[in-house]
C-alpha positions in Angstrom: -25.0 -3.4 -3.5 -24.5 -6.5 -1.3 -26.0 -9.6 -1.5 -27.2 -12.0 1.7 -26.4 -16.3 1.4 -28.5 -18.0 3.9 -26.7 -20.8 5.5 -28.4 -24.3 6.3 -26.8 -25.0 9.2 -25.5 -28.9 9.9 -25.7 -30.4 13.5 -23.0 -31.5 15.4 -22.4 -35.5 14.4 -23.0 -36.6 17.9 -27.1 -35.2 17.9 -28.8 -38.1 17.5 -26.7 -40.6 18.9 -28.1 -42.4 21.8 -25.8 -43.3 24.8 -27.2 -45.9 26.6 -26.5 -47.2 30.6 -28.0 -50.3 32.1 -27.3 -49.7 36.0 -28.7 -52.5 37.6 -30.2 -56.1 36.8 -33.8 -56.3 37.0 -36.7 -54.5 37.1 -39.9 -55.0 39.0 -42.8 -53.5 40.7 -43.6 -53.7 44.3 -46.1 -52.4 46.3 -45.0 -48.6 46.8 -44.8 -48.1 43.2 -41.1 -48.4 42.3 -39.5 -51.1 39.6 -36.2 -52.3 39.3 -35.2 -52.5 35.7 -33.1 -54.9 34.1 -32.3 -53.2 30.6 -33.4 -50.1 29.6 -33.1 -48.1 26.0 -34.6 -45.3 23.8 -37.3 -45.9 21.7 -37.7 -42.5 20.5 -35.7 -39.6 20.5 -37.0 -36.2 21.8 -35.7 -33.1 20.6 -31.7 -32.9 20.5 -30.4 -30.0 18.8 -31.4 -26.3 20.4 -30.1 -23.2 20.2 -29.2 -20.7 22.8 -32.0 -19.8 25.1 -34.5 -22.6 23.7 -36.9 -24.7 26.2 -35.8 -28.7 26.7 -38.3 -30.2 25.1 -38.6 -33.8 26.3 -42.6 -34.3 25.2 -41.6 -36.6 22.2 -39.4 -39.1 24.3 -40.4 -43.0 24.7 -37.8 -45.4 26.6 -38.5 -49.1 26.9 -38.2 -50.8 29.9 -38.0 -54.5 30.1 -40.7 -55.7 32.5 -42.6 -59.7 33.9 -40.4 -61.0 31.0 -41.4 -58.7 28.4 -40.8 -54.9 27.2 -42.9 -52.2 28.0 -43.2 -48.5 26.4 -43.0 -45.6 28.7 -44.1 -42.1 26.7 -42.4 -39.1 28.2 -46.4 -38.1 29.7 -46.2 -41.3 32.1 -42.4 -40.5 33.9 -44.4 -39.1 36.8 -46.5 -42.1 37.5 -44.0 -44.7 36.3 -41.2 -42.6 39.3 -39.0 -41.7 36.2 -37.4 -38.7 36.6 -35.1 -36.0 34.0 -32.3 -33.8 35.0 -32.3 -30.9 33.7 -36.0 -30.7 33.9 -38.3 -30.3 30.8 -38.8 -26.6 29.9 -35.1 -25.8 30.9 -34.0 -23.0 29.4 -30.9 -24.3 27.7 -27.7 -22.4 27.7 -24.1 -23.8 26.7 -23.3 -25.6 30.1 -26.3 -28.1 28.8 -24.7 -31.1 27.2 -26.9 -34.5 27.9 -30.0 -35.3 29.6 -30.0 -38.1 32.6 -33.1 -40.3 33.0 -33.7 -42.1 35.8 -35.4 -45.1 36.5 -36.8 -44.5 40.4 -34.0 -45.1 43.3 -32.8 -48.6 41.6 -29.7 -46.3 39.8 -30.8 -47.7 36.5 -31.4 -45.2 33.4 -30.1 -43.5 30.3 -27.9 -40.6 29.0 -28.3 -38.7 26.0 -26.6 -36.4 24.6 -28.0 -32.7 23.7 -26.5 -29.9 21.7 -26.5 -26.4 22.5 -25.3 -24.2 19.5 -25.3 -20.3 18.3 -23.8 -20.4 15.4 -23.2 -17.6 12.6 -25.9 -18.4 9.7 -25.8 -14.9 7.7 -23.3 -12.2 7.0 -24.3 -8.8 6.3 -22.1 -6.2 5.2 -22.7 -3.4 7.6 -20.3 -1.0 6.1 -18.6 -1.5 2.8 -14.9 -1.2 1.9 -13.2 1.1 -0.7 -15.2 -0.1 -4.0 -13.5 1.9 -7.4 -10.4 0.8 -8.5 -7.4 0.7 -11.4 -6.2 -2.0 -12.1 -3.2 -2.9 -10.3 -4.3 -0.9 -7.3 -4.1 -3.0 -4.4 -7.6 -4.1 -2.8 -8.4 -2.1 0.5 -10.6 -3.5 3.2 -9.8 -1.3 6.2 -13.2 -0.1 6.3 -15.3 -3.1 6.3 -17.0 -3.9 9.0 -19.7 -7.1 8.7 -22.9 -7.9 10.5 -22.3 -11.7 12.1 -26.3 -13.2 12.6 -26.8 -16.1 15.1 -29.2 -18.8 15.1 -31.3 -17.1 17.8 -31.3 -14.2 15.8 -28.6 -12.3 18.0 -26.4 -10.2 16.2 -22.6 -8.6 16.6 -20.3 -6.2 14.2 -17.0 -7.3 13.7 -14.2 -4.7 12.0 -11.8 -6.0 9.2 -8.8 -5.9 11.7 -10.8 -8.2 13.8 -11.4 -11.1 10.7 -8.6 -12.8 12.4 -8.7 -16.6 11.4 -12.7 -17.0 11.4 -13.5 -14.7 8.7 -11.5 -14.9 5.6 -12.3 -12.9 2.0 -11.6 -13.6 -1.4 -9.7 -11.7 -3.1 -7.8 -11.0 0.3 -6.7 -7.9 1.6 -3.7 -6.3 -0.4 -4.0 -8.5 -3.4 -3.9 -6.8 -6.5 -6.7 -6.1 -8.8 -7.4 -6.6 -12.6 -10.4 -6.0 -14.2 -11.8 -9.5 -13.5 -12.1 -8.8 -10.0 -15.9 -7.9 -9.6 -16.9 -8.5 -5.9 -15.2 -9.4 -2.2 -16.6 -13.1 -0.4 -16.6 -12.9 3.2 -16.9 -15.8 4.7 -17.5 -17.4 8.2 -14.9 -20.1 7.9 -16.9 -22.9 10.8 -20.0 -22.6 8.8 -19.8 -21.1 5.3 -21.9 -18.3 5.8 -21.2 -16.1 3.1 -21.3 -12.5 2.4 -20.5 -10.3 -1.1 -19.8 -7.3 -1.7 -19.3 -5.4 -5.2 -16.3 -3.4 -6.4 -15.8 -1.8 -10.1 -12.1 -2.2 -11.5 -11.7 -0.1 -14.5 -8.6 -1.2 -16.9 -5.0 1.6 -16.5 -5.0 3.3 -19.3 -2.8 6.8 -18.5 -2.9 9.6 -20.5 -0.2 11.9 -18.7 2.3 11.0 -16.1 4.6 12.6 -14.1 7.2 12.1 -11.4 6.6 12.4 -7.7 9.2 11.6 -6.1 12.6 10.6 -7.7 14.6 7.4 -6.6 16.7 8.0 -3.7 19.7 7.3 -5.8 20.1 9.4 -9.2 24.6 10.1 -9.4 26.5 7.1 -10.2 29.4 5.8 -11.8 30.0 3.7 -15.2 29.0 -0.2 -14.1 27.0 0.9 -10.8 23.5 -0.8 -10.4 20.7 0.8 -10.8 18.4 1.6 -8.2 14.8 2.8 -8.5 13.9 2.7 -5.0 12.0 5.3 -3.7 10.5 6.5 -7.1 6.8 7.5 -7.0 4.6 8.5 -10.3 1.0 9.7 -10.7 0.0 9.4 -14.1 -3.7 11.2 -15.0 -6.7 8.6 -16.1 -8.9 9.7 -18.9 -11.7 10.6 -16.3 -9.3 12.9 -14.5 -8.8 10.2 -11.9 -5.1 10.3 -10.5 -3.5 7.4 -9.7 -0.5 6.7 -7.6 2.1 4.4 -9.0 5.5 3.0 -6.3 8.3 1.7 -8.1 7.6 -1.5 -6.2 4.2 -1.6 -7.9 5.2 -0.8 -11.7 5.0 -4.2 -12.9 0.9 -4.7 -11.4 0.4 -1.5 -13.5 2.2 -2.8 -16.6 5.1 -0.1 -16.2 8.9 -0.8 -17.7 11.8 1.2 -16.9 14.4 1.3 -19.6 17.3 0.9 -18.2 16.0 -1.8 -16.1 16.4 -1.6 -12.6 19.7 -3.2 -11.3 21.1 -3.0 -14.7 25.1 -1.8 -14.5 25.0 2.0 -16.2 26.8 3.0 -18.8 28.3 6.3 -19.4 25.7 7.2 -22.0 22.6 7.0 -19.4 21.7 10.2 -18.9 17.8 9.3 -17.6 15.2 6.2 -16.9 12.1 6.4 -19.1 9.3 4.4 -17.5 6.9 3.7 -19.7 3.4 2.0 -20.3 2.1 -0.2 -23.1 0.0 2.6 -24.4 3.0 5.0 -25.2 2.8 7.0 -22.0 6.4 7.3 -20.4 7.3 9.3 -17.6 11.3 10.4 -17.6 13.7 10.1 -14.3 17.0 11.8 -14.9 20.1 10.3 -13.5 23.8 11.3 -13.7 26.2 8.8 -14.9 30.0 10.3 -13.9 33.0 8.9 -16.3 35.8 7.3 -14.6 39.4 8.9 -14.6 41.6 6.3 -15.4 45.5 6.0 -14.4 46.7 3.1 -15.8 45.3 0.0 -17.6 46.8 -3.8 -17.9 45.7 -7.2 -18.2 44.4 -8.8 -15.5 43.6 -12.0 -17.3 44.0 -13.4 -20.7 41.2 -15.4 -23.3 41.0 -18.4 -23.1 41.6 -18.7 -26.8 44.3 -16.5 -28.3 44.5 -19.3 -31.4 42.6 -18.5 -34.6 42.5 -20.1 -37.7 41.2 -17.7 -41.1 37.4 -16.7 -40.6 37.4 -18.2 -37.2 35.3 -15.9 -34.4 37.2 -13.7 -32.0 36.0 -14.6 -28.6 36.9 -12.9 -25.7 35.8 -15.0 -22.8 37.8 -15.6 -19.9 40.0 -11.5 -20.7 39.5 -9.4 -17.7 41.1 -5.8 -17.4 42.5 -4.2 -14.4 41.8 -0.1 -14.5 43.5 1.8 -11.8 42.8 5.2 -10.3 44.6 8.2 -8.4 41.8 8.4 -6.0 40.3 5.1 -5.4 40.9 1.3 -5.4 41.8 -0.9 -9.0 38.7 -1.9 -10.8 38.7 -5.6 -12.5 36.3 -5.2 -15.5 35.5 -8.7 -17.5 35.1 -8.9 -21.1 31.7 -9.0 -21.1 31.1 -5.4 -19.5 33.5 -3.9 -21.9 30.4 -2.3 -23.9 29.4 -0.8 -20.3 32.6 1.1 -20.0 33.0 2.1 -23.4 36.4 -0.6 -23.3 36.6 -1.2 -27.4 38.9 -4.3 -28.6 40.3 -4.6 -32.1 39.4 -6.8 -33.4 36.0 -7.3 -31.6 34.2 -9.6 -29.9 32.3 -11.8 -32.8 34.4 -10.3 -35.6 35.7 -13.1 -38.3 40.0 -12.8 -37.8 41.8 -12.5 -40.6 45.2 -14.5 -41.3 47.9 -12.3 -40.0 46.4 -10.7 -37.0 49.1 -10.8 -34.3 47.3 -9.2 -31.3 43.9 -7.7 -29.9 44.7 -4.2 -29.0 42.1 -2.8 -25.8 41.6 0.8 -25.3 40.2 3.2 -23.0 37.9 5.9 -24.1 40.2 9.2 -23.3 43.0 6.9 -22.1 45.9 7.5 -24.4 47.3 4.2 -23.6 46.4 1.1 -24.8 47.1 -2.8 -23.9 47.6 -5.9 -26.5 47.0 -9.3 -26.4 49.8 -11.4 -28.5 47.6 -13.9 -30.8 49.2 -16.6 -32.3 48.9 -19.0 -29.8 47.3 -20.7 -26.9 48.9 -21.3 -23.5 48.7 -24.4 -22.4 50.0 -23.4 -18.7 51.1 -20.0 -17.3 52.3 -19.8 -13.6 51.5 -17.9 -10.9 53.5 -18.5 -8.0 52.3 -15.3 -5.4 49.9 -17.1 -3.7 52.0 -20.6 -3.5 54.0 -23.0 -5.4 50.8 -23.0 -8.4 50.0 -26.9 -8.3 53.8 -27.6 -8.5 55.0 -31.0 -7.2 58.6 -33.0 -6.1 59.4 -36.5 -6.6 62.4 -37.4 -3.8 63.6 -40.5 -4.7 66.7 -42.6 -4.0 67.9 -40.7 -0.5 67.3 -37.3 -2.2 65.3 -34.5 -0.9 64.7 -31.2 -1.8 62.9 -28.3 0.4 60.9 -26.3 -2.0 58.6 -23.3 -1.2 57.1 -20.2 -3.0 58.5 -16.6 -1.7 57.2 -13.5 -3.1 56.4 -14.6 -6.6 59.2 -17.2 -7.0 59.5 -20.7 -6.6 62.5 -21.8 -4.4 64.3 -25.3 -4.8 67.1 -25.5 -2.3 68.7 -28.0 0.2 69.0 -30.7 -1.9 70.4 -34.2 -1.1 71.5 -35.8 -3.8 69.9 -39.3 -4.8 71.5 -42.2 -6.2 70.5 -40.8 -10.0 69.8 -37.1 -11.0 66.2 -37.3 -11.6 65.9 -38.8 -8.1 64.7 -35.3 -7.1 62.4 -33.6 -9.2 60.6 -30.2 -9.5 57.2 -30.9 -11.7 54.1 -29.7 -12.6 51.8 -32.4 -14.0 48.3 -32.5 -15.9 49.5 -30.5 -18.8 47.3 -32.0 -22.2 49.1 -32.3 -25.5 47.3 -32.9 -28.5 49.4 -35.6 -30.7 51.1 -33.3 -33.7 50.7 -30.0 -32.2 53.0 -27.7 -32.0 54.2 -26.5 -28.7 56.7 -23.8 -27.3 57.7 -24.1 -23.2 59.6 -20.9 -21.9 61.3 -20.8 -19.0 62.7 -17.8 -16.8 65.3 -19.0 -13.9 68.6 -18.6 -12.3 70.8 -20.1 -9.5 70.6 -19.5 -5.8 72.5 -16.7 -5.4 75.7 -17.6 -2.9 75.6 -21.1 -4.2 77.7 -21.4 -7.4 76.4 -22.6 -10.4 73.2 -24.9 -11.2 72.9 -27.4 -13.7 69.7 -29.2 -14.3 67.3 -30.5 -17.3 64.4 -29.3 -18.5 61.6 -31.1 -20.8 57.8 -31.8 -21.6 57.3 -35.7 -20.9 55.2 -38.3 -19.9 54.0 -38.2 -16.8 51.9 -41.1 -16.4 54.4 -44.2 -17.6 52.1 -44.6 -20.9 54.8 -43.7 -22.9 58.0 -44.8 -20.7 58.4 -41.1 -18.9 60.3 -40.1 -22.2 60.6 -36.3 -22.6 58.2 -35.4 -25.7 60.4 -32.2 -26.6 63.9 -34.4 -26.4 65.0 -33.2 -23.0 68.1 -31.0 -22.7 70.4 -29.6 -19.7 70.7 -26.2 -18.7 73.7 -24.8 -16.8 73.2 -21.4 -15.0 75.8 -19.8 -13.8 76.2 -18.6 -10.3 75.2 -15.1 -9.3 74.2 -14.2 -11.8 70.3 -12.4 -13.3 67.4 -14.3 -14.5 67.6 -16.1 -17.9 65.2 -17.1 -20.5 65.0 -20.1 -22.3 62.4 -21.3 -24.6 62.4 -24.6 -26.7 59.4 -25.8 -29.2 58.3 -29.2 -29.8 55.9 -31.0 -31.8 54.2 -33.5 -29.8 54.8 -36.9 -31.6 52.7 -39.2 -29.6 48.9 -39.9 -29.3 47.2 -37.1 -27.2 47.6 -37.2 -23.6 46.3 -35.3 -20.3 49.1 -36.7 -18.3 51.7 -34.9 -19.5 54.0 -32.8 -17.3 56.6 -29.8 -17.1 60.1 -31.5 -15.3 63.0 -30.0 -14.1 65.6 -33.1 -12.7 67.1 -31.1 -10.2 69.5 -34.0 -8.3 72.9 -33.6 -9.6 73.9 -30.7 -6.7 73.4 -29.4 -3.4 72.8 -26.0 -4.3 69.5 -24.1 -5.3 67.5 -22.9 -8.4 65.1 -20.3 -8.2 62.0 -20.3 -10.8 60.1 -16.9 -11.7 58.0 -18.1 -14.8 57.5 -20.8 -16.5 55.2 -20.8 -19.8 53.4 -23.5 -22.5 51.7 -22.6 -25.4 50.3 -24.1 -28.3 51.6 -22.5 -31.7 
């Protein structure tokens, strides 16, 4: 059923409003008849606002005219005899070209201008032919069919098609939105004049009682940690009243559908399908095909953050990533926190109290035999890294030394070095490095001379590196004497750090007591 709103419709601002012209000076009469005015104005309005095809209609019209000092009254009847004349003529039919009426006042150029409107504007809506009326809720609402009846003032009327609305007609709820049950009717309206149309449309609730799968997603194989991807899937579930209804995977949440895995979710190996279900315990089932990974080799890629536990304290695994490698494809990094995805299992786990005496987190692979630890015991402090650079490392050249000191495939190199006027002149550091005051701390070191240079002595300490404490070496110092040509040695010192705590400290090899080099492969502090 559709209903019709009338529309009052409101004149343009300007009917009504009198524009008046005073051509010449005075107005008299001589003997032929004619007068020469010095002011004239409206007294009363004739008829101003006309629609399309209506007759001017001047018959209500009085102007006054001053006259021998005073003002006289001129009724529209006595233009004739007073030489008054109107242009356009009274009983023009009036079209849209028609915008004022000019009076004039004989041949003295004296008279008036006013203004006239000449409107056809829309005052009803009929709906002609109504648009798609039954719906589910969460269909979207079609109006391709709708075609409304636009009716003009003079009772003219023209069919306009939906795709034609353009920015004049606009409806509430608009094309495309979707429905609930609330929805009950369309408005149409004429936007310029608020001529209004409605139209009915039922929206019964979704309540499926069978669904089934039209068209799977275009992507159903994957491996363990892809995303998934519904795209593509279609559904048509059966309504109690044997309607079927269509459902897109872009529409599932309008109709109150939830996948389970969600969409873009990373898979595990244990997915086997996607149930898509509805609040009323109708689910539909899309299988998929998760393939296991054939791993190679396993390590560490990065280490916890914390790898130092006191008794009951929480394992937590944040910051350990793990490096998988395959025959056929490139490494894979996987981060602790998609370990349960791959089926990675860490003993202890993730959230498990650790128990004094626990000296590493072993990692495994499911159907790896190999597996990977993580020491416990301590927390490092600073690790390097020196294949993409020298790893934040800095020299101090004082005193007329120099050094030139570079990283080269995972090493760094200290070599060319002037002497200074003191050893610690030149200096190999790497600074920042916090120490909390009476913790325990262990610094390892792997190095060994330049080879062709002879031997290399040097010290080696965890100090101040700010002047707060005098640059004094918080582990005691020490000197180190390698020996020329010869492989990489470790050396490892601990500490406990008897000052207040400090961010300033620093890692410092005084490197300015020879000419010849030192190379540096790792350098390690931990916390014990």
């Amino acid at each position: 059923m559709e209903s019709i709103l009338n529309f009052t419709h409101s004149k343009l601002m300007r009917l009504g409003v009198l524009l008046a012209i005073v051509v010449c000076g005075s107005c008299n009469s001589d003997d032929d008849g004619t007068m020469e005015a010095s002011s004239v104005h409206m007294k009363t309005l004739p008829k101003v606002a006309y629609v399309l095809g209506e007759e001017l209609d001047l018959s209500d019209m009085v102007i006054s005219i001053e006259r021998d000092g005073g003002v006289v009254d001129i009724p529209f009847s006595s233009f004739a005899s007073e030489n008054i004349t109107v242009d356009p003529p009274h009983g023009t039919v009036l079209d849209f070209s028609h915008e004022q009426v000019n009076i004039s006042i004989g041949e003295s150029g004296a008279g008036l201008i006013q203004p006239i409107s000449v409107t056809n504007d829309v005052v009803e809506l009929e709906v002609k032919t109504q648009a798609m009326a039954d719906y589910v809720a969460g269909q979207k609402l079609d109006l391709s069919d709708m075609v409304v009846t636009l009716i003009m003032e003079d009772g003219s009327k023209a069919d306009v098609a939906f795709e034609d609305f353009g920015t004049e007609i606009e409806t509430a709820p608009m094309n495309g939105d979707v429905l609930s049950v609330d929805h009950s009717e369309v408005r149409v309206t004429y936007i310029s004049t608020l001529a209004k149309v409605a139209q009915e449309i039922e929206v019964v609730p979704f309540s499926p009682v069978s669904g089934t799968v039209v068209n799977p997603p275009v992507k159903s194989e994957y491996e363990i940690g892809e995303r998934l991807e519904l795209d593509g899937t279609v559904l048509s579930f059966s309504m109690a009243d044997g309607q079927e209804v269509t459902v897109a995977f872009e529409d599932f949440g309008a109709f109150g559908l939830t996948a389970s895995p969600a969409n873009e979710i990373k898979l595990k190996a244990t997915e086997t399908q996607v149930e898509i279900s509805h609040p009323e315990g109708v689910a539909v089932v899309v299988p998929i095909t998760v393939n296991t990974l054939v791993v190679a080799g396993m390590a560490i890629e990065t280490k916890p953050e914390k790898t130092l536990y006191e008794e009951g304290e929480t394992i937590d695994l944040k910051g350990l990533s793990l490096r998988l490698s395959f025959d056929d494809k490139e490494d894979l990094i996987v981060p602790s926190e998609d370990f349960d995805i791959y089926g990675i299992v860490s003993t202890p786990a993730q959230g498990e109290a650790y128990v004094a005496g626990t000296s590493e987190i072993e990692i495994a692979y499911p159907d790896f035999s190999e597996t990977v630890a993580i020491p416990l015991g301590s927390e490092i402090i600073y690790e390097s890294d020196f294949s993409g650079g020298e790893d934040g490392w800095g020299a101090n050249q004082n005193g007329g030394g120099s050094v030139n000191y570079y990283a080269e495939e995972g090493i760094l190199i200290a070599k060319d070095i002037v002497v200074g006027a003191n050893p610690w002149d030149v200096q190999l550091f790497k600074s920042s490095i916090t120490l909390e005051e009476g913790g325990k701390y262990k610094l390892t070191t792997v190095v060994k001379a330049y080879p062709g240079q002879g031997d290399f002595w040097f010290s080696l300490s965890v100090g101040d590196g700010t002047g707060r404490d005098g640059w004094q070496a918080y582990d005691g110092g020490g000197g180190i004497w390698l020996a020329g040509d010869t492989e990489y040695q470790t050396y490892e010192k601990e500490f406990v750090m008897g000052q207040a705590t400090t961010n300033g400290a620093r890692i410092l090899f005084d490197i300015g007591n020879q000419t010849n080099g030192i190379m540096v492969q790792y350098v390690k502090l931990e916390k014990l």
